[in-house]
FIKOLMI-909423 format. One line per 8 residues: number of its first residue (from 1); their letters; for each residue x, y, z of N, C-alpha, C, CB. Coordinates in steps of 0.02 Angstrom, whole numbers, m for minus. Glycine has a CB too. Example, Ala and Ser with C-alpha at 12.3 -4.5 7.8 and 13.67 -1.06 7.14 Angstrom:
<sites>
1 = as = 660 m284 390 615 m225 390 660 m165 390 565 m224 452 ~ 642 m112 354 684 m53 357 645 2 394 704 m30 286
</sites>
This chain:
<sites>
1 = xxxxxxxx = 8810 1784 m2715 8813 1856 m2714 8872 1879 m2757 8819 1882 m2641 ~ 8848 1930 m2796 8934 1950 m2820 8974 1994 m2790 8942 1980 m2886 ~ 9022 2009 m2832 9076 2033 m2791 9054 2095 m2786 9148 2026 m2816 ~ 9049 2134 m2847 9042 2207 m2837 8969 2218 m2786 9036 2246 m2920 ~ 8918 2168 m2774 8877 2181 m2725 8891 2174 m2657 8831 2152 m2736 ~ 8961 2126 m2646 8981 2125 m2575 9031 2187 m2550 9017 2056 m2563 ~ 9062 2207 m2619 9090 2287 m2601 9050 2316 m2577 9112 2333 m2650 ~ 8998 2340 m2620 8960 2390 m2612 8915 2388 m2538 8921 2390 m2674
9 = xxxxxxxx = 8905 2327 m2520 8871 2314 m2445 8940 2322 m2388 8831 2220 m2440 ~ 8982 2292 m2398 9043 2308 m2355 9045 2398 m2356 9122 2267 m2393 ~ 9062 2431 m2406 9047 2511 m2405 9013 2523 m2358 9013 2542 m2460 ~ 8945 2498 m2342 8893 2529 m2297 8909 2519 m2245 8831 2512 m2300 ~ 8963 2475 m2236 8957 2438 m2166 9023 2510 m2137 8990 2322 m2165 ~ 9081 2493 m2174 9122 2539 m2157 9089 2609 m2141 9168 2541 m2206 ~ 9052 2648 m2216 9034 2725 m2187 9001 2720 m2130 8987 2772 m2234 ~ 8957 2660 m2100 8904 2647 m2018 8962 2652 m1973 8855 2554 m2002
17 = xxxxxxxx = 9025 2630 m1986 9095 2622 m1918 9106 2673 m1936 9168 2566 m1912 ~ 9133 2727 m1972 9160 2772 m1968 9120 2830 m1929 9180 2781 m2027 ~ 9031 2837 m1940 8978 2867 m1905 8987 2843 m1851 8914 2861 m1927 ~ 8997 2787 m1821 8979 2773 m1766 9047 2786 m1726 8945 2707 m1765 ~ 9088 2798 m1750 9196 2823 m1712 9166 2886 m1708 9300 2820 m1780 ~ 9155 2932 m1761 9158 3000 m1760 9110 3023 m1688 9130 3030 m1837 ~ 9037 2973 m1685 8996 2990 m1628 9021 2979 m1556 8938 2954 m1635 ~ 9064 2922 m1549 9115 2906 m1488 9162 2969 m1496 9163 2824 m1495
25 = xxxxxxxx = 9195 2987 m1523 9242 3042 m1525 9215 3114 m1518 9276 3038 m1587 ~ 9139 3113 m1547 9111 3190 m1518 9087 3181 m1433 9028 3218 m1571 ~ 9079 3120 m1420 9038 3118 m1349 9106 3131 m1307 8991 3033 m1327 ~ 9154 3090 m1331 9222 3069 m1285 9283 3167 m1286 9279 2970 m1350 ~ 9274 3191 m1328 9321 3263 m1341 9286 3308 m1287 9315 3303 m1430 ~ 9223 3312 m1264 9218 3357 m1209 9248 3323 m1128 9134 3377 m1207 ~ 9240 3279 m1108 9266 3227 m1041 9333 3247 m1057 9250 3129 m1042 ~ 9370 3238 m1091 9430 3245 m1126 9463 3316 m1099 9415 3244 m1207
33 = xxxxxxxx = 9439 3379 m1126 9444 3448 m1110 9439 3466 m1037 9392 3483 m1145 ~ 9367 3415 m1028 9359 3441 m948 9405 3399 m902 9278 3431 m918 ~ 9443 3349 m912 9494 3340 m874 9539 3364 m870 9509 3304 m873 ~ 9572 3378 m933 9651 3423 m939 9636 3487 m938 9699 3414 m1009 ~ 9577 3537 m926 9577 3582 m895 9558 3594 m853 9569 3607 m911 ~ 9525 3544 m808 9508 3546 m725 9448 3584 m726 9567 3584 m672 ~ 9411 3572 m774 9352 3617 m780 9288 3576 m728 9328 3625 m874 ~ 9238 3601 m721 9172 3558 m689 9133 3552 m742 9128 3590 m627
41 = xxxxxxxx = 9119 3616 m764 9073 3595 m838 9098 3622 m889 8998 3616 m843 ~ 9043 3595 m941 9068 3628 m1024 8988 3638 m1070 9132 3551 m1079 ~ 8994 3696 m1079 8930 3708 m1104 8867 3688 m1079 8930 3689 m1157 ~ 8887 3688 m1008 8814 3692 m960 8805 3625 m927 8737 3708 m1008 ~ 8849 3569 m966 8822 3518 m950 8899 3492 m906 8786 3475 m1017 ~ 8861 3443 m862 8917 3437 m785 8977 3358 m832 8843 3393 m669 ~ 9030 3362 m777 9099 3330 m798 9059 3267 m818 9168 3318 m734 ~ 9013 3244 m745 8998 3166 m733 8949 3144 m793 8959 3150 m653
49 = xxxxxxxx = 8907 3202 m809 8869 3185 m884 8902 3178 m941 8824 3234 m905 ~ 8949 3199 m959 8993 3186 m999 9035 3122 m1027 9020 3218 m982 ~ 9051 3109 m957 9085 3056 m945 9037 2990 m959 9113 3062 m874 ~ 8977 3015 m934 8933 2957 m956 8921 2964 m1033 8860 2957 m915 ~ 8906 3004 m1055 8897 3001 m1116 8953 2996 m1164 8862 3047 m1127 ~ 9018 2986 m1144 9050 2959 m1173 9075 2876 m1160 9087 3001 m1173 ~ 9053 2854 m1116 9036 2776 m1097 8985 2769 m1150 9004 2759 m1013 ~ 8911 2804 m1156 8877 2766 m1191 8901 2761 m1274 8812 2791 m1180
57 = xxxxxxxx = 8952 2812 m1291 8970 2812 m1353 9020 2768 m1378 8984 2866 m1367 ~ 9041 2742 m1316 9097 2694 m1312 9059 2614 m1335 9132 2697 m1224 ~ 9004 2603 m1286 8962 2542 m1296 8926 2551 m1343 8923 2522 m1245 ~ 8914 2602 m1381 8859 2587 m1443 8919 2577 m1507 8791 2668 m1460 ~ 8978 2596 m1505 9010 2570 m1559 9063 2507 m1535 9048 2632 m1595 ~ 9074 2481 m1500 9084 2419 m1450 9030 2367 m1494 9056 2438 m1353 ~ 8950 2397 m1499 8895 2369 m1498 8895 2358 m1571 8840 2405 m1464 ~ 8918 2409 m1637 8904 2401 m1689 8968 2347 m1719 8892 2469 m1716
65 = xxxxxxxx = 9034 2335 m1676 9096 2304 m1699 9065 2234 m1694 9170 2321 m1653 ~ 9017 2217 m1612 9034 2136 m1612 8951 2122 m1656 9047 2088 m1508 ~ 8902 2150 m1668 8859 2131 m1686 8839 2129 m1790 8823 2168 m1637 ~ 8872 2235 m1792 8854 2237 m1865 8903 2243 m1895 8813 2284 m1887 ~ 8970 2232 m1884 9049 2237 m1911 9049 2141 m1953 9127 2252 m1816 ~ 9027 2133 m1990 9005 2078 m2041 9030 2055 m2098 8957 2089 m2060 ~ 9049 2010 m2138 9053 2025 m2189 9007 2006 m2251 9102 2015 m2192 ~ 8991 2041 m2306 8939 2046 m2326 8898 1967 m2354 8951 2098 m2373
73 = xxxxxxxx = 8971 1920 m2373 8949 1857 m2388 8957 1805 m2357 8966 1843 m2433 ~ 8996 1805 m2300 8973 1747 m2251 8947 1747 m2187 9017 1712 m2241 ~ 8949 1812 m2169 8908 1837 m2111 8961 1846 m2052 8845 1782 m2090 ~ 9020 1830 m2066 9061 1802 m2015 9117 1872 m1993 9103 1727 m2049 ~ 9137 1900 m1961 9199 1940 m1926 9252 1947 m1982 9235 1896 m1857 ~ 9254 2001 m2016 9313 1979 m2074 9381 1991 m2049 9308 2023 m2145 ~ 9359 2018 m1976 9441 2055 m1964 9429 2121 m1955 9500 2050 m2031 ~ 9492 2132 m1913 9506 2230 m1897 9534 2257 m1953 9567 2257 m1830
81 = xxxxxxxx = 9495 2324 m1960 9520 2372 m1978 9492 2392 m2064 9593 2357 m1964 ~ 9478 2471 m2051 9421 2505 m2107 9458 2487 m2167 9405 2598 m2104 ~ 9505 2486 m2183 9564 2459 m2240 9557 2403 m2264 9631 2452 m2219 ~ 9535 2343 m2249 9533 2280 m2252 9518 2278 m2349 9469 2247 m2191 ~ 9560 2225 m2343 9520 2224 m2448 9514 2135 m2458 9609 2269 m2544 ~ 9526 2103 m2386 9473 2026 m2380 9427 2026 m2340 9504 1960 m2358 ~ 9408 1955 m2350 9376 1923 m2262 9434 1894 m2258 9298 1859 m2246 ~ 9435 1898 m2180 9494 1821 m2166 9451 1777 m2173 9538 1804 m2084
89 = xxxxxxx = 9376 1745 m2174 9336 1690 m2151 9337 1640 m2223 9252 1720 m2124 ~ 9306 1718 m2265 9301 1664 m2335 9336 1698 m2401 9209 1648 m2359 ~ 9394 1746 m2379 9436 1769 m2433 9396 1832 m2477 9453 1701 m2482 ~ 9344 1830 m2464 9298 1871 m2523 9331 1934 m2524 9212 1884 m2508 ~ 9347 1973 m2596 9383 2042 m2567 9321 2094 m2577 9462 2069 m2617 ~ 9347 2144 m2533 9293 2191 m2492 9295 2249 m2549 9320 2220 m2399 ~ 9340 2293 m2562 9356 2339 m2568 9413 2342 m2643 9375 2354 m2501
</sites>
């Protein structure tokens, strides 16, 4: 594979983590409000729904780190963090 094709697949992978933080962070900012303002609901919908739905936003990007967080040429965990410009596995640079 070449390089500029493992950038360009690493790219996708990152803009998919960054969609998938921003969706944990829209589910997780109302639970958030409704605790530090002692509210019951927020826009109709109750504390405890919230709260769940920010659990599930928690496990679906939980879900995209251990399964689709990859790297493009050895398949393997390259390491934390959207910045990265290796793999730790097989050196390939990302970015």
């Amino acid at each position: 594979m070449k390089n500029d094709d493992v950038k360009k697949q690493f790219a996708i992978v990152i803009r998919n983590a960054k969609i998938t933080a921003a969706l944990f962070f829209i589910l997780l900012t109302p639970s958030i409000v409704i605790t530090v303002k002692e509210l019951d609901e927020m826009f109709g919908i109750t504390k405890d729904t919230w709260l769940n739905a920010s659990i599930a936003g928690f496990i679906i990007y939980l879900g995209f780190v251990f399964f689709l967080w990859k790297c493009p040429k050895c398949g393997k965990f390259p390491g934390r963090g959207w910045f990265r410009t290796s793999c730790e596995k097989c050196g390939v640079e990302l970015n």
